[in-house]
VMD Tcl script that draws the C-alpha trace (Angstrom):
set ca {
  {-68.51 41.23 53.01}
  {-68.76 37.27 53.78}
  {-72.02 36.62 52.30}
  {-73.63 37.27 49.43}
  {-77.78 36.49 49.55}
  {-79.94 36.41 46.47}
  {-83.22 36.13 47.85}
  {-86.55 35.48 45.41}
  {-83.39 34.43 42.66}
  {-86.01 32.85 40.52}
  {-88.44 35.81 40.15}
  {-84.91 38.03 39.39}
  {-84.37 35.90 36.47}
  {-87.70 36.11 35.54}
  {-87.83 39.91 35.18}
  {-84.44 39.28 33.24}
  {-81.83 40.44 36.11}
  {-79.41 38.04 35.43}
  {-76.64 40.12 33.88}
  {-77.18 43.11 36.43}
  {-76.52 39.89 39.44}
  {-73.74 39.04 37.18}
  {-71.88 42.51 37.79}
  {-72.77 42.68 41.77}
  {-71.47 39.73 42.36}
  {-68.18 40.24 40.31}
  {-67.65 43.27 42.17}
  {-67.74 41.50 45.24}
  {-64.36 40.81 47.34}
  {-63.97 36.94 47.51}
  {-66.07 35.80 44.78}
  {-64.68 33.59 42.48}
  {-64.22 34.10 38.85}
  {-67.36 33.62 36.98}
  {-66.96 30.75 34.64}
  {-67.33 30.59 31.13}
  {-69.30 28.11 28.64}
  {-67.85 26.06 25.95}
  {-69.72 26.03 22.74}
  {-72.29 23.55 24.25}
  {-73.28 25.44 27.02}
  {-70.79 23.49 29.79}
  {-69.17 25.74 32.46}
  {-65.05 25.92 32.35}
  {-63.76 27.37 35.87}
  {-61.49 29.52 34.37}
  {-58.58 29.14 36.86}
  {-59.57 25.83 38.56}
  {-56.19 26.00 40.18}
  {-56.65 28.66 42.11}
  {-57.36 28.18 45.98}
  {-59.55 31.36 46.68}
  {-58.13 32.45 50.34}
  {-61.48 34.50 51.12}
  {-64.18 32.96 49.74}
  {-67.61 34.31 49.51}
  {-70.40 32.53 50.80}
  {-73.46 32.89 48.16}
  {-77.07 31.71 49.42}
  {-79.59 31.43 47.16}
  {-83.06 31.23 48.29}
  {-86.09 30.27 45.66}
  {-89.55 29.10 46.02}
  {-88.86 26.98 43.03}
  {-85.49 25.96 40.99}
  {-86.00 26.37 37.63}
  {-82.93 25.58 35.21}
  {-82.10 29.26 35.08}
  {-81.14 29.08 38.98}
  {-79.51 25.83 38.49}
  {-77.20 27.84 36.15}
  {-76.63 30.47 38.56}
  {-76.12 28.41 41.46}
  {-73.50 26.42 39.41}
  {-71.63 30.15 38.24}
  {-71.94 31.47 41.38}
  {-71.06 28.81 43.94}
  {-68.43 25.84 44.17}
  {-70.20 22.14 45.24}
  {-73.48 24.13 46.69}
  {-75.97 22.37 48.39}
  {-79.72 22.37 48.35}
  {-81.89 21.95 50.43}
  {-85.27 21.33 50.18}
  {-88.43 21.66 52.25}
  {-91.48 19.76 51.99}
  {-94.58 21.00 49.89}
  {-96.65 20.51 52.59}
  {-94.99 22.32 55.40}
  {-94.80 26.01 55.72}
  {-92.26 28.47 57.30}
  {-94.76 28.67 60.64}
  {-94.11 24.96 60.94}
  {-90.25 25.56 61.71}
  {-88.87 27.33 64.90}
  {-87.39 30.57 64.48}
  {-84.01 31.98 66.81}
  {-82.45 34.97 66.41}
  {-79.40 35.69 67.83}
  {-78.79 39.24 68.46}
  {-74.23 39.53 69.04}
  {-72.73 43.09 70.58}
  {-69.10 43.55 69.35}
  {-67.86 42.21 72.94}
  {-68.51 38.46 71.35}
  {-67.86 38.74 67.37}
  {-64.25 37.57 66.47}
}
mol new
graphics top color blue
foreach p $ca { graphics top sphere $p radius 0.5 }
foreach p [lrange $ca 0 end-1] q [lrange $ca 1 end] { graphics top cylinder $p $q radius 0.2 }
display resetview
């Protein structure tokens, strides 16, 4: 597994998920170690030393970002990167491709 999707991550939150997505994603192969919180509530990357030879790519996809998925994003992912889409354009307003690969071209 490569890639690890959290899909709706806000509304998991909100229905109080967040320890159950804790221990998926620790079970994971490639995920770092989750990092722990000083006494003010800072992350420390437990082994920030450590170069993590198959890293897992976590995408996490929210209609809003509250400051519970900021804190999820920041445990789950090293420098992620948002991106945002405009209030006033919708998904029909973007061009959809699917690529459909046989084993003949995957590497």
């Amino acid at each position: 597994m490569r890639t690890f999707i959290l899909d709706e991550a806000d509304e998991m939150l909100n229905q109080g998920l967040r320890h159950q997505l804790e221990d998926i994603y620790r079970q994971l192969p490639g995920a770092r170690p989750l990092a722990e919180r000083d006494d003010l509530g800072n992350d420390i990357d437990p082994h920030p030393w450590i170069s993590y030879q198959k890293q897992l790519q976590v995408i996490l996809v929210s209609a809003t970002l509250p400051q519970s998925c900021l804190g999820l994003m920041h445990q789950f992912m090293h420098d992620p990167i948002r991106i945002f889409v405009p209030r006033y354009r919708d998904a029909r307003s973007f061009s959809h491709e699917i690529l459909l690969l046989t084993k003949l071209y995957l590497i």
